[in-house]
PDB file as gemmi writes it, atoms N, CA and C in Angstrom:
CRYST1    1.000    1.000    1.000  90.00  90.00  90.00 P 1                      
ATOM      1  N   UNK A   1     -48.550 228.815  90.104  1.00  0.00           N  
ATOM      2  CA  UNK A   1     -48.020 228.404  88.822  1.00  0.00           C  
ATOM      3  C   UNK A   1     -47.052 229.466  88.335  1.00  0.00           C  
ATOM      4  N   UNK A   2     -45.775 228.861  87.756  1.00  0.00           N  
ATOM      5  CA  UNK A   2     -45.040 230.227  86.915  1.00  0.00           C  
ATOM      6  C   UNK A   2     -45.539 230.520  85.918  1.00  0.00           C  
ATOM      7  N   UNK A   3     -44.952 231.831  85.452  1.00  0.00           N  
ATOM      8  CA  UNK A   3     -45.678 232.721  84.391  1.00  0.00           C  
ATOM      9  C   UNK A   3     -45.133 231.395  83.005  1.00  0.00           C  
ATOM     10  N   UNK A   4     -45.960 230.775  82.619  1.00  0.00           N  
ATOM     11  CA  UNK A   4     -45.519 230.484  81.407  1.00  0.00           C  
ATOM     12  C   UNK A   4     -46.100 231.158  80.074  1.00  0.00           C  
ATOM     13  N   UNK A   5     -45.409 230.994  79.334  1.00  0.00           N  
ATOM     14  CA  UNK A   5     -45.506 232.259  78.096  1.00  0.00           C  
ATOM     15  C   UNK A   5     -46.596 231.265  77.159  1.00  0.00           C  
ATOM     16  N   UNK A   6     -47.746 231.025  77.125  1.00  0.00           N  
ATOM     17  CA  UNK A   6     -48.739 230.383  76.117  1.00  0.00           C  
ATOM     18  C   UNK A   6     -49.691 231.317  75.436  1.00  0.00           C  
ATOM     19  N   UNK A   7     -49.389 231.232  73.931  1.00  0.00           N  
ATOM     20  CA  UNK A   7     -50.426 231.728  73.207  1.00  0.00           C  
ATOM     21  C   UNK A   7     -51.476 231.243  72.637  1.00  0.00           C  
ATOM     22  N   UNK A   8     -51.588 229.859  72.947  1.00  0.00           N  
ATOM     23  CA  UNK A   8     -53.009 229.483  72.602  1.00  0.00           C  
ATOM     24  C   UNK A   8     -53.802 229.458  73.313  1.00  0.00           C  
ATOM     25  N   UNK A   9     -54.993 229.868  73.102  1.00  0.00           N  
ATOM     26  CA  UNK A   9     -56.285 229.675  74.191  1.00  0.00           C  
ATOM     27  C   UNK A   9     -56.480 228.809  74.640  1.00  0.00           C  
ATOM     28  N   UNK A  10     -56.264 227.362  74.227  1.00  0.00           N  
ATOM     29  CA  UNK A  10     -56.730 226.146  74.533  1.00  0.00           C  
ATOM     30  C   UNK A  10     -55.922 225.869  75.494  1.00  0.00           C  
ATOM     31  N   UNK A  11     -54.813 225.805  75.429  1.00  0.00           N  
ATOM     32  CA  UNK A  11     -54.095 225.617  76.273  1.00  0.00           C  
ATOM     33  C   UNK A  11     -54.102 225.864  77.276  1.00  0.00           C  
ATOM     34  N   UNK A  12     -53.554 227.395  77.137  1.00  0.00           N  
ATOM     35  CA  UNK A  12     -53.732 228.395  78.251  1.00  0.00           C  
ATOM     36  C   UNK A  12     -55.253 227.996  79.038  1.00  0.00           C  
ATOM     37  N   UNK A  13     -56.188 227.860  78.627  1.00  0.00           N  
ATOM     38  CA  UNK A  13     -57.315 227.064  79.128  1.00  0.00           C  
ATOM     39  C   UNK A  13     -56.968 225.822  80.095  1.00  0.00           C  
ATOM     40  N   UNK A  14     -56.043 224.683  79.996  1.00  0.00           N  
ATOM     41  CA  UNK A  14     -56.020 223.711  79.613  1.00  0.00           C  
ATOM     42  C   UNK A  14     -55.302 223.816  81.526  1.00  0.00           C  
ATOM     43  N   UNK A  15     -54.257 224.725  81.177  1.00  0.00           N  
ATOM     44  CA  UNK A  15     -53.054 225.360  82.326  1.00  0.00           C  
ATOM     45  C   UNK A  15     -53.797 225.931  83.403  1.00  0.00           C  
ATOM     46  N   UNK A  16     -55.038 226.807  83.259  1.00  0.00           N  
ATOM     47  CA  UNK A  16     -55.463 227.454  84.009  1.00  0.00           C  
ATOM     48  C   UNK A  16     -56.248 226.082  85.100  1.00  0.00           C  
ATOM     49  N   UNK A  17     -57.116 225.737  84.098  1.00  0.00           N  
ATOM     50  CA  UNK A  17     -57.594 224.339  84.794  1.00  0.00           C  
ATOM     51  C   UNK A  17     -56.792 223.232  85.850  1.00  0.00           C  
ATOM     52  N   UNK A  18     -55.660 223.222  85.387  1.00  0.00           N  
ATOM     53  CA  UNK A  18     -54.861 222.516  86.489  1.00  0.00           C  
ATOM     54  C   UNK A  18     -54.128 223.325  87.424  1.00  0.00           C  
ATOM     55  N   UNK A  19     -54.287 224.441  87.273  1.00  0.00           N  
ATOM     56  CA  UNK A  19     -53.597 225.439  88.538  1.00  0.00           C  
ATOM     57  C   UNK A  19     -54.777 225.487  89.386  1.00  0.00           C  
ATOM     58  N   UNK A  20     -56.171 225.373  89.091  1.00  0.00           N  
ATOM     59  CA  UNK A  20     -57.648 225.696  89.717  1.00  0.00           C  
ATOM     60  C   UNK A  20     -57.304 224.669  90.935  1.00  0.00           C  
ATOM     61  N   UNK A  21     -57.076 223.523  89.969  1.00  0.00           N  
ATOM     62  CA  UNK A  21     -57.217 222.124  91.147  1.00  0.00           C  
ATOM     63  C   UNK A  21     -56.062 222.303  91.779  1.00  0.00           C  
ATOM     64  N   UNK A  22     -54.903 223.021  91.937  1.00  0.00           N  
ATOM     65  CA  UNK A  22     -53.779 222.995  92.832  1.00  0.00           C  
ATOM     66  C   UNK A  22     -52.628 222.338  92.557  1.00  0.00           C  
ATOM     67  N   UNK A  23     -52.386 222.244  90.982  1.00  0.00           N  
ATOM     68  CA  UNK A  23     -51.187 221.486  90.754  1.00  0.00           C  
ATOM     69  C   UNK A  23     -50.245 222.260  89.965  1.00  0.00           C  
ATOM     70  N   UNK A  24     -48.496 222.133  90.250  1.00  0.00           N  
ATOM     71  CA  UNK A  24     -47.914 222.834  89.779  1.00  0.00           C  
ATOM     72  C   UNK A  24     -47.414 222.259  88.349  1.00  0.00           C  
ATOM     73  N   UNK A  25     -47.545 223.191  87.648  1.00  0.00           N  
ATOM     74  CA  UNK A  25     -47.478 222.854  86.017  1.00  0.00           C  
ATOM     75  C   UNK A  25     -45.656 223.379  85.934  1.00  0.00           C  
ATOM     76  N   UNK A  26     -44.700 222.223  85.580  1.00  0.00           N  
ATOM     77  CA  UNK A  26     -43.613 222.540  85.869  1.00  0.00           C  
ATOM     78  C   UNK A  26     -42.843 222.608  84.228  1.00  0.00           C  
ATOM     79  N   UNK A  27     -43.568 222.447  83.169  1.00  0.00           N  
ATOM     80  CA  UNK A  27     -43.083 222.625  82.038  1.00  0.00           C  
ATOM     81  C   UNK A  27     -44.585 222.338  80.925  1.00  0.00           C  
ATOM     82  N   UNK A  28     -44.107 223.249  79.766  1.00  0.00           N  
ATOM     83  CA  UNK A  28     -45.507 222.409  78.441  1.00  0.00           C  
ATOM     84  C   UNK A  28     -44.627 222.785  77.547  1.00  0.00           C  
ATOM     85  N   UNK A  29     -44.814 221.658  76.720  1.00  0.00           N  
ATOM     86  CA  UNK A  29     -44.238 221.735  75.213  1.00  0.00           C  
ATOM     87  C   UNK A  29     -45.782 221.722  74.179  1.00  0.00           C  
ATOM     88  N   UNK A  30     -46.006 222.527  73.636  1.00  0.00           N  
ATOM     89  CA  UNK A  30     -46.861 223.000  72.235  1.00  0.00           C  
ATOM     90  C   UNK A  30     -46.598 223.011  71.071  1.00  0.00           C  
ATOM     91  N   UNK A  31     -45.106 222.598  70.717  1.00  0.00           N  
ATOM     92  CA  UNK A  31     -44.772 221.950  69.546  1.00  0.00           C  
ATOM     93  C   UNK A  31     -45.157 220.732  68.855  1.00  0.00           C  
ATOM     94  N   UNK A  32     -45.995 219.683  69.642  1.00  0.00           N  
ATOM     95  CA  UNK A  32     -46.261 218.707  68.970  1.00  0.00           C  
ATOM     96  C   UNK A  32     -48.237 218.390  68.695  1.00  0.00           C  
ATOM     97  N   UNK A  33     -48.471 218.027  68.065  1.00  0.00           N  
ATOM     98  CA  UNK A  33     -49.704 217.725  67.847  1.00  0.00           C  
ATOM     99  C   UNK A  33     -50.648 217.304  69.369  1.00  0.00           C  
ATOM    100  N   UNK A  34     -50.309 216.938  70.004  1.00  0.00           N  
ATOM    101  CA  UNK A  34     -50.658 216.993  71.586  1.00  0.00           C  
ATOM    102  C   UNK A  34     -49.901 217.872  72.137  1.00  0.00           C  
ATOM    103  N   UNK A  35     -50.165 218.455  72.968  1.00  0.00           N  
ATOM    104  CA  UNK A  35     -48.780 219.546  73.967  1.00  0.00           C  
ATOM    105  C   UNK A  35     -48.955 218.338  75.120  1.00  0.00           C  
ATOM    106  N   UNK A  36     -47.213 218.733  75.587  1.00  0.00           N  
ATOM    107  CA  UNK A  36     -47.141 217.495  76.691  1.00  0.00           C  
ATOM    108  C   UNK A  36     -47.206 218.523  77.857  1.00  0.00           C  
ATOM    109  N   UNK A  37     -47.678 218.589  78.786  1.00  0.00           N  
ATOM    110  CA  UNK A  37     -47.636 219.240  80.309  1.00  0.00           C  
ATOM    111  C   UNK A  37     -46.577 218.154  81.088  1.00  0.00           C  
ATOM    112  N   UNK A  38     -45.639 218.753  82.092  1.00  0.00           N  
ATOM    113  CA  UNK A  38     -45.219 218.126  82.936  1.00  0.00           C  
ATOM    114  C   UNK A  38     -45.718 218.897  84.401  1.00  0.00           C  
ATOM    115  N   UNK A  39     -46.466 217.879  84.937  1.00  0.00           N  
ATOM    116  CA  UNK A  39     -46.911 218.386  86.282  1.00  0.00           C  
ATOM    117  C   UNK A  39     -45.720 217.702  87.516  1.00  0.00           C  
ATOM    118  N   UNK A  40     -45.775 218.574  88.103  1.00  0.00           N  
ATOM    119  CA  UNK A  40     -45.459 217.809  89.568  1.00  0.00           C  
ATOM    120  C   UNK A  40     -45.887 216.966  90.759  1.00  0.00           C  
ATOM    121  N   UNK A  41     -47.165 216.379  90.429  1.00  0.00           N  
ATOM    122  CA  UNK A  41     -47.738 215.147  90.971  1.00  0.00           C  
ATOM    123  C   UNK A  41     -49.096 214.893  90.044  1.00  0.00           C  
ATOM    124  N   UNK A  42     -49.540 214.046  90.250  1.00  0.00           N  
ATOM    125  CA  UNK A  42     -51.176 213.624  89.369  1.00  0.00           C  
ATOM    126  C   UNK A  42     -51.806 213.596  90.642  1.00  0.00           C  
ATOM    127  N   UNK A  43     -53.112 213.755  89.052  1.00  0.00           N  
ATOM    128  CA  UNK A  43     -54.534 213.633  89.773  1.00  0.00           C  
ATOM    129  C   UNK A  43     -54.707 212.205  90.580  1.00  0.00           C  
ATOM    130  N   UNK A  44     -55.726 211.933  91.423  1.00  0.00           N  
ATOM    131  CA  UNK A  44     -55.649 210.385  92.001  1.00  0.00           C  
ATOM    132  C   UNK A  44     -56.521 209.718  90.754  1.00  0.00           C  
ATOM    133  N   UNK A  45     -57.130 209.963  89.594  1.00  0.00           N  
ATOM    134  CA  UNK A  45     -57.868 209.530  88.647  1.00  0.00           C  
ATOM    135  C   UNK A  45     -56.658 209.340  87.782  1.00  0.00           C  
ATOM    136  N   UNK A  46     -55.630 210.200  87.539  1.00  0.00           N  
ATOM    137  CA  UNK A  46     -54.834 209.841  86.523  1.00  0.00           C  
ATOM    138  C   UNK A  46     -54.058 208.484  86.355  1.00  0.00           C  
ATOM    139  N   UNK A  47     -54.008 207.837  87.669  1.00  0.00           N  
ATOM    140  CA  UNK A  47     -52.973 207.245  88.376  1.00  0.00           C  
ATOM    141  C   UNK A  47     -53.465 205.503  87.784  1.00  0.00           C  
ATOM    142  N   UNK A  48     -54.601 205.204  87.805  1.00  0.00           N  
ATOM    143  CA  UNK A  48     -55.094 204.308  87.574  1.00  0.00           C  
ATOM    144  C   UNK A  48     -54.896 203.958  86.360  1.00  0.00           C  
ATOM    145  N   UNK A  49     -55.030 204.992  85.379  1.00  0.00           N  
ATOM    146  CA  UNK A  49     -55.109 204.699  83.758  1.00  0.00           C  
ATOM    147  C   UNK A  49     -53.330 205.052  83.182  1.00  0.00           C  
ATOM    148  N   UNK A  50     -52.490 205.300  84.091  1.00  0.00           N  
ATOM    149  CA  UNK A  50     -51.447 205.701  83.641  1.00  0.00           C  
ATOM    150  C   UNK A  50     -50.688 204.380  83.067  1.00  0.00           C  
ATOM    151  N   UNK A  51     -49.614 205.038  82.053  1.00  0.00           N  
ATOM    152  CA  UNK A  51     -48.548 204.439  81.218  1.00  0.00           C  
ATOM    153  C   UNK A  51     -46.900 204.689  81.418  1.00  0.00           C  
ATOM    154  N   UNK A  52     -46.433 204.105  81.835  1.00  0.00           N  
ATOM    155  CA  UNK A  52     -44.739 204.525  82.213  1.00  0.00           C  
ATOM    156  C   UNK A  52     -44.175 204.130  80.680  1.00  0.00           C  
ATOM    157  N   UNK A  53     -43.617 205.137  80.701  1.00  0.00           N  
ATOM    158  CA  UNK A  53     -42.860 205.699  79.890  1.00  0.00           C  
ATOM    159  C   UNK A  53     -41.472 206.116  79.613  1.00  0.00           C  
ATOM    160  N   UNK A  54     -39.915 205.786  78.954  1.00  0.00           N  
ATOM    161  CA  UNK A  54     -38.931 206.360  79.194  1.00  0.00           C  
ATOM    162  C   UNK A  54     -38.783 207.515  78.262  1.00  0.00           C  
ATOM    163  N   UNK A  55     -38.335 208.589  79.494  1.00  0.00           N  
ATOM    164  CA  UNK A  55     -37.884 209.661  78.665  1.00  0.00           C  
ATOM    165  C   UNK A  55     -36.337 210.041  78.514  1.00  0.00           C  
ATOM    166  N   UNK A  56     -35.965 210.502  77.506  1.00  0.00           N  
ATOM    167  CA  UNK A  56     -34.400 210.738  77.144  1.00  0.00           C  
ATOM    168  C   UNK A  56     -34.318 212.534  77.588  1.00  0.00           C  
ATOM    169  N   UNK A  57     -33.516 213.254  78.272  1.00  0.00           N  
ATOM    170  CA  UNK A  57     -33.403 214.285  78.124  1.00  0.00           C  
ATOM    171  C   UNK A  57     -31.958 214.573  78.624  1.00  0.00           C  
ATOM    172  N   UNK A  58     -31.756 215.546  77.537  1.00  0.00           N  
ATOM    173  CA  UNK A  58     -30.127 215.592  78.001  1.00  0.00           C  
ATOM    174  C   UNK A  58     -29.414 214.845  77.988  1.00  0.00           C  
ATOM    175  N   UNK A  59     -29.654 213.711  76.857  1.00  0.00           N  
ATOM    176  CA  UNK A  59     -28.821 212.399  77.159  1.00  0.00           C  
ATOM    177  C   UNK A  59     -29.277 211.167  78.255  1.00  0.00           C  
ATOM    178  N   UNK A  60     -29.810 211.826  79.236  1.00  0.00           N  
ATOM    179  CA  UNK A  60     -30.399 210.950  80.455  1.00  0.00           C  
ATOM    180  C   UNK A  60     -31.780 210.533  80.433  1.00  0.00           C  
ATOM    181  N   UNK A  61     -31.796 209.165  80.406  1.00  0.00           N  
ATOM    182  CA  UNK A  61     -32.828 208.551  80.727  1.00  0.00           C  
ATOM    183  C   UNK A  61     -33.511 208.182  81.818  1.00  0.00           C  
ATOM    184  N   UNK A  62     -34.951 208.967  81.467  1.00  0.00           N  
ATOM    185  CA  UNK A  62     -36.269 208.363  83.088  1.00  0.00           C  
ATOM    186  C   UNK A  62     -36.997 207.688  82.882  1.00  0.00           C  
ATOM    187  N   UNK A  63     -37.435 207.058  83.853  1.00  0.00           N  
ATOM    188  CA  UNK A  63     -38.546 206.449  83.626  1.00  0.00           C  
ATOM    189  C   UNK A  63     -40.018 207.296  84.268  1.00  0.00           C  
ATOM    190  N   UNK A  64     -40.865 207.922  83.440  1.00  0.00           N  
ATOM    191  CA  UNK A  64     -42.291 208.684  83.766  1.00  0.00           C  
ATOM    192  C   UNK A  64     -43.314 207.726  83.974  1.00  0.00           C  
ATOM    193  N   UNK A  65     -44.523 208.339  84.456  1.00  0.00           N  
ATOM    194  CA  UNK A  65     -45.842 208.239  84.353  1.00  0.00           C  
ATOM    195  C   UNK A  65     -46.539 208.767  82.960  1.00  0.00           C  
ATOM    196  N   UNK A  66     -47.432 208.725  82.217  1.00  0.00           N  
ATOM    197  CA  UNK A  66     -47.965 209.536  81.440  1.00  0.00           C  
ATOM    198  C   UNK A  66     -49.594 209.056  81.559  1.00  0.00           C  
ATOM    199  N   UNK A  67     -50.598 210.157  80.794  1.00  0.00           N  
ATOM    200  CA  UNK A  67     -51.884 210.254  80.941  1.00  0.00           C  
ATOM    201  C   UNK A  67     -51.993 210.874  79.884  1.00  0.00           C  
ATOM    202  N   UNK A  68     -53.155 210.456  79.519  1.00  0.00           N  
ATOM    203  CA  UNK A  68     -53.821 212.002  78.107  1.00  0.00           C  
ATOM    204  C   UNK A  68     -55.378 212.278  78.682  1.00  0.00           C  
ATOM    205  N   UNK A  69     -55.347 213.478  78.950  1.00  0.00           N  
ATOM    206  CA  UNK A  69     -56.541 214.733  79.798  1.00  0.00           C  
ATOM    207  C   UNK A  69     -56.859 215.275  78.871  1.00  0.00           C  
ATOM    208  N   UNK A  70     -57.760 215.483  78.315  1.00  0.00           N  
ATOM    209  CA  UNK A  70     -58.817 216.533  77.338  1.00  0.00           C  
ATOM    210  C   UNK A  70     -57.260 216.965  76.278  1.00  0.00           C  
ATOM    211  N   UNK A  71     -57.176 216.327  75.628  1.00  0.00           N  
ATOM    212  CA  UNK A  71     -56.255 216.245  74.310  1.00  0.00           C  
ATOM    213  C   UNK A  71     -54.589 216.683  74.755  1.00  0.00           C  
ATOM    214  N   UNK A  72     -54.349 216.600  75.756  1.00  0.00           N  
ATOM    215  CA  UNK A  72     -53.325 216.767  76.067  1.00  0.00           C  
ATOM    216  C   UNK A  72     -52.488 215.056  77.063  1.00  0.00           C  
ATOM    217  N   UNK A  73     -50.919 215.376  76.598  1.00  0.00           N  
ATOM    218  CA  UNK A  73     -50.525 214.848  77.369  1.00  0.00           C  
ATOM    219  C   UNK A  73     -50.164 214.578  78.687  1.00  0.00           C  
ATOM    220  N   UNK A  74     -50.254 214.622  79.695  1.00  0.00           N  
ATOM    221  CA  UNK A  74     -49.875 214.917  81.323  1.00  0.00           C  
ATOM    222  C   UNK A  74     -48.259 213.868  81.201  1.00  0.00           C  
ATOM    223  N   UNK A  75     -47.657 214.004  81.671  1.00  0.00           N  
ATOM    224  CA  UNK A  75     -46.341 213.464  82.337  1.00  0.00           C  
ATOM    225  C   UNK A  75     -45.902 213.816  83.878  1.00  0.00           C  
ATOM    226  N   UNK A  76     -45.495 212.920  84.512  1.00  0.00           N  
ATOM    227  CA  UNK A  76     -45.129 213.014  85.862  1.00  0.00           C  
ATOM    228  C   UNK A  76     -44.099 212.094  86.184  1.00  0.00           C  
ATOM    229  N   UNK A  77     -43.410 212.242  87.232  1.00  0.00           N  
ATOM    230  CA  UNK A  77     -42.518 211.512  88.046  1.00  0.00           C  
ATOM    231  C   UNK A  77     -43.051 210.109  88.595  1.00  0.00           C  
TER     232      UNK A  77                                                      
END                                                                             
Protein backbone atom coordinates (compact mmCIF):
# COMPACT_ATOMS: atom_id res chain seq x y z
CA UNK A 1 0.00 0.00 0.00
CA UNK A 2 1.31 3.73 -0.49
CA UNK A 3 2.04 5.85 2.33
CA UNK A 4 -1.25 7.59 2.53
CA UNK A 5 -1.35 10.51 4.89
CA UNK A 6 -4.65 9.50 7.35
CA UNK A 7 -5.31 10.96 10.59
CA UNK A 8 -8.10 9.24 11.75
CA UNK A 9 -7.93 6.08 13.57
CA UNK A 10 -10.84 4.65 12.08
CA UNK A 11 -9.84 4.85 9.05
CA UNK A 12 -6.45 4.32 9.17
CA UNK A 13 -7.98 1.11 10.83
CA UNK A 14 -10.27 0.69 8.05
CA UNK A 15 -6.88 0.93 5.35
CA UNK A 16 -4.86 -1.27 7.36
CA UNK A 17 -7.60 -3.97 7.13
CA UNK A 18 -7.69 -4.00 3.44
CA UNK A 19 -3.93 -4.00 2.92
CA UNK A 20 -4.09 -7.31 5.54
CA UNK A 21 -6.31 -9.02 2.87
CA UNK A 22 -3.96 -7.93 -0.08
CA UNK A 23 -5.64 -5.17 -1.78
CA UNK A 24 -4.21 -2.07 -3.15
CA UNK A 25 -5.91 1.00 -1.73
CA UNK A 26 -5.35 3.42 -4.71
CA UNK A 27 -7.01 6.61 -3.30
CA UNK A 28 -9.50 7.73 0.08
CA UNK A 29 -11.33 10.74 0.31
CA UNK A 30 -12.32 11.66 4.25
CA UNK A 31 -14.02 14.68 3.43
CA UNK A 32 -17.38 13.36 3.28
CA UNK A 33 -19.55 11.81 5.92
CA UNK A 34 -18.58 8.25 4.56
CA UNK A 35 -14.84 8.30 3.26
CA UNK A 36 -14.87 6.76 -0.20
CA UNK A 37 -11.76 4.22 -0.68
CA UNK A 38 -10.87 3.47 -4.23
CA UNK A 39 -9.42 0.01 -4.39
CA UNK A 40 -7.98 -1.68 -7.27
CA UNK A 41 -10.08 -4.82 -7.46
CA UNK A 42 -12.94 -6.14 -4.86
CA UNK A 43 -13.51 -8.52 -2.52
CA UNK A 44 -15.44 -11.69 -4.24
CA UNK A 45 -18.30 -10.79 -1.43
CA UNK A 46 -18.36 -7.26 -2.58
CA UNK A 47 -19.22 -8.15 -6.06
CA UNK A 48 -22.58 -9.62 -5.48
CA UNK A 49 -24.10 -6.69 -3.52
CA UNK A 50 -22.46 -4.08 -5.75
CA UNK A 51 -24.02 -0.81 -7.40
CA UNK A 52 -22.58 0.83 -10.68
CA UNK A 53 -22.28 4.02 -10.46
CA UNK A 54 -21.15 7.13 -12.77
CA UNK A 55 -18.37 9.02 -11.76
CA UNK A 56 -17.39 12.58 -13.16
CA UNK A 57 -13.69 13.37 -12.69
CA UNK A 58 -11.89 15.83 -14.48
CA UNK A 59 -14.69 16.44 -16.57
CA UNK A 60 -14.68 12.65 -17.60
CA UNK A 61 -17.14 10.33 -17.03
CA UNK A 62 -16.95 6.40 -15.63
CA UNK A 63 -18.84 4.10 -15.07
CA UNK A 64 -17.75 2.25 -11.27
CA UNK A 65 -18.67 -0.49 -9.08
CA UNK A 66 -19.48 0.69 -5.53
CA UNK A 67 -20.02 -1.18 -2.02
CA UNK A 68 -20.37 0.17 1.57
CA UNK A 69 -17.88 -2.06 4.12
CA UNK A 70 -18.08 -1.18 7.81
CA UNK A 71 -19.19 2.58 7.15
CA UNK A 72 -17.22 3.22 4.39
CA UNK A 73 -17.56 3.49 0.78
CA UNK A 74 -15.44 0.97 -1.50
CA UNK A 75 -15.35 2.03 -5.31
CA UNK A 76 -13.74 0.05 -8.06
CA UNK A 77 -13.35 -0.34 -11.74
Amino acid sequence: MEQLTVNNKKIAAKLNCLARVGLKVVECHVNFRRPVIEVEAPLQDWVKGAVEITETRNGIKRTVKMTIWHGAHIIWC
